[in-house]
C-alpha positions in Angstrom: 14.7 -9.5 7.6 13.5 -6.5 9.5 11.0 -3.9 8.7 13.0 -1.1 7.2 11.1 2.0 6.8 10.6 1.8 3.3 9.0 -1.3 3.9 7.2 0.6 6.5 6.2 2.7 4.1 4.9 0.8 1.2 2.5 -0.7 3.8 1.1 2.2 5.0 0.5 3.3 1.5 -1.3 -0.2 0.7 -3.3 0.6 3.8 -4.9 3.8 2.5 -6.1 2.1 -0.7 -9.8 1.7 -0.6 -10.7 -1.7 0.4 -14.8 -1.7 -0.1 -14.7 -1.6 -3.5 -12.8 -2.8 -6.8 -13.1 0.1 -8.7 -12.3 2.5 -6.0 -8.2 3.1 -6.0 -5.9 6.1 -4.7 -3.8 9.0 -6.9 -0.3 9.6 -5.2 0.4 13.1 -6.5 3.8 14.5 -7.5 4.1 17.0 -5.0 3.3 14.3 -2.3 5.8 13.5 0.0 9.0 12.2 -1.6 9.0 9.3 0.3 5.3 8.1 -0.9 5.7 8.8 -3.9 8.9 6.6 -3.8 7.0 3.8 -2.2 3.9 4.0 -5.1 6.9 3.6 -7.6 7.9 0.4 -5.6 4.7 -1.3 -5.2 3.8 -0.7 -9.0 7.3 -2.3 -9.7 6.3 -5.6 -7.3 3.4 -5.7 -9.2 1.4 -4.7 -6.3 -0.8 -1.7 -8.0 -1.4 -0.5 -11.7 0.2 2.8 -12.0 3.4 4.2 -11.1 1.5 6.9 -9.0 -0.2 4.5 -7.3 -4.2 3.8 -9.7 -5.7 0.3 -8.6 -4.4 -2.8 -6.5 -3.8 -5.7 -8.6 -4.6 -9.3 -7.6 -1.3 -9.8 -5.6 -1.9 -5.9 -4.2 -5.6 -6.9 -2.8 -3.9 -10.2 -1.4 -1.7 -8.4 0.5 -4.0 -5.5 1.6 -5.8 -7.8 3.4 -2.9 -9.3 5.3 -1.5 -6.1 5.9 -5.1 -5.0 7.5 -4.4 -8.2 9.5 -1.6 -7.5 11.0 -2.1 -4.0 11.6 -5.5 -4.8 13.8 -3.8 -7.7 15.2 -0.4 -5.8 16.4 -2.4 -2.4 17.6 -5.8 -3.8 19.1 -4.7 -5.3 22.8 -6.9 -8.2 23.9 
């Protein structure tokens, strides 16, 4: 299954959470763009953060932040 772009969007959102610290995490506010605050509401149904409006990665939401970080480096840092 491809990328679909709100797939492309939830993992650009997990890529702004703060990753230096546990207790650090990211408000997505109402008047955001429709389409983030769509993709918050997705991730904190997966599990993936605390809060509907985005609040703290869980467990499975720091797991995958560092896989998406991964990725991202991998696929736009030509060797």
């Amino acid at each position: 299954m491809p990328f679909n772009n709100e797939l492309t969007e939830e993992l650009n959102l997990i890529l702004k959470f703060p990753n230096k610290s546990l207790m650090q995490g990211l408000k997505v506010r109402n008047d955001a763009d429709p389409t983030r605050v769509a993709a918050a509401k997705r991730l904190f149904d997966k599990g993936i953060v605390s809060q509907p409006d985005g609040g703290y990665l869980t467990d499975l939401g720091h797991d995958l932040a560092e896989h998406v970080s991964v990725i991202q480096s991998a696929l736009t840092h030509s060797g």
